[in-house]
N, C-alpha and C positions, 0 to 999 in steps of 0.2 A: 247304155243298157239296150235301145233297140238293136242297133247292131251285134251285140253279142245276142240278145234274143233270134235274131235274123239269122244269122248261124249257127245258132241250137239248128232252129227250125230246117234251114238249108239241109242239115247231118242226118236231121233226122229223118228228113223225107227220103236222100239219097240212102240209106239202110233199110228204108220199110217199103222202097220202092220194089225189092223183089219176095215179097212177101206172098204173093199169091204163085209162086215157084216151089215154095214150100206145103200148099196146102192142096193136094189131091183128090179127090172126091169125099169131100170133107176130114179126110184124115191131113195127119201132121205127117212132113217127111223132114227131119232133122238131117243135116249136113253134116257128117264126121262123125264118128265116135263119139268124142266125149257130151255133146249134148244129150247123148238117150243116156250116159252114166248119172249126168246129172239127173234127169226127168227121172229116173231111178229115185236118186237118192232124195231127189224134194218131194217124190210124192211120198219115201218114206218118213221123213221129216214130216208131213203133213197129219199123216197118220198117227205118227207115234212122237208129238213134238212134244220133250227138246231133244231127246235122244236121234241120232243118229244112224245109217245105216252100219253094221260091226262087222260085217261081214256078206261078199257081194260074190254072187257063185259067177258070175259074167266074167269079172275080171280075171283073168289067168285061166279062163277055161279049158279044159273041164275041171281043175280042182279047185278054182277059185282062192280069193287072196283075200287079206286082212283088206277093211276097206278106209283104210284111216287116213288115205289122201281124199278121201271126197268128206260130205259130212261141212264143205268148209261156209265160210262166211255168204260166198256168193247163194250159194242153198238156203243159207238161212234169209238171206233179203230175194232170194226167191219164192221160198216159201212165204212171205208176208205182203211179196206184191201179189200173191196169187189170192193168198185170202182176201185181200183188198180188189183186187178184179176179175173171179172168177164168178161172180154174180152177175158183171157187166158182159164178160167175153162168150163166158163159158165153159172151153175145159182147161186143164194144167196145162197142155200143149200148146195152146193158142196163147196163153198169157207170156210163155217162157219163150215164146217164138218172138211178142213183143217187147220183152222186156228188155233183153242184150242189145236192142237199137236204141232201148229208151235211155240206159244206162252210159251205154259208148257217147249217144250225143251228149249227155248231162255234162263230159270229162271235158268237155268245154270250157266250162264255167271254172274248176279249178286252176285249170291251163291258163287260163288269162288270168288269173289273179297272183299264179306264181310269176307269168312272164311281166306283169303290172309290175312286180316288184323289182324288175332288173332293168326294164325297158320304158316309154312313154307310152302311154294309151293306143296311139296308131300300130306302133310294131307290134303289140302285144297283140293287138286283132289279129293283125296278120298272122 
């Protein structure tokens, strides 16, 4: 357990170490495309929850397209880590900036417990 705690923590420092790349005079500057699709869609979700964003003029612009590949799962546990830490952080952007490193380091813990099951406890660290 410390060991795999050790290596949450090791993941998760190395992902939130460039954290302050992303934050420019106090605004958010999201990496690629599809993070502002989502910041899109969870802030709709937020507003209008449990419905979904239906339809997204961004996408396929200018005519825009059905929006029924977003709306998914990671939105909706985006939207409830934000209600959960948007009182601590502050805004949707700062929360969904931390969130994708909280969640990549977390894929830890299942990792080793699938590789537990094929390997001994050392290889599976590894």
């Amino acid at each position: 357990v410390p060991v795999l705690l050790g290596i949450f923590a090791f993941m998760l420092w190395t992902r939130l170490r460039s954290y302050g790349n992303f934050i420019q005079n106090g605004e958010v500057y999201f990496r690629g495309n599809d993070a502002w699709y989502h910041l899109r869609t969870t802030s709709y979700l937020l507003e209008n929850y449990p419905s979904t964003l239906p339809y997204d003029v961004w996408t396929g612009f200018p005519v825009g397209t059905n929006a029924g590949q977003f709306g998914t799962l990671w939105d909706h546990i985006m939207a409830v880590g934000i209600w959960i830490a948007r009182p601590i952080m502050g805004s949707t952007e700062e929360v969904m900036l931390v969130m994708s490193p909280i969640i990549g380091a977390l894929v830890a813990v299942p990792t080793y417990f699938i590789a537990r099951r094929f390997v001994d406890r050392v290889p599976a660290l590894v």
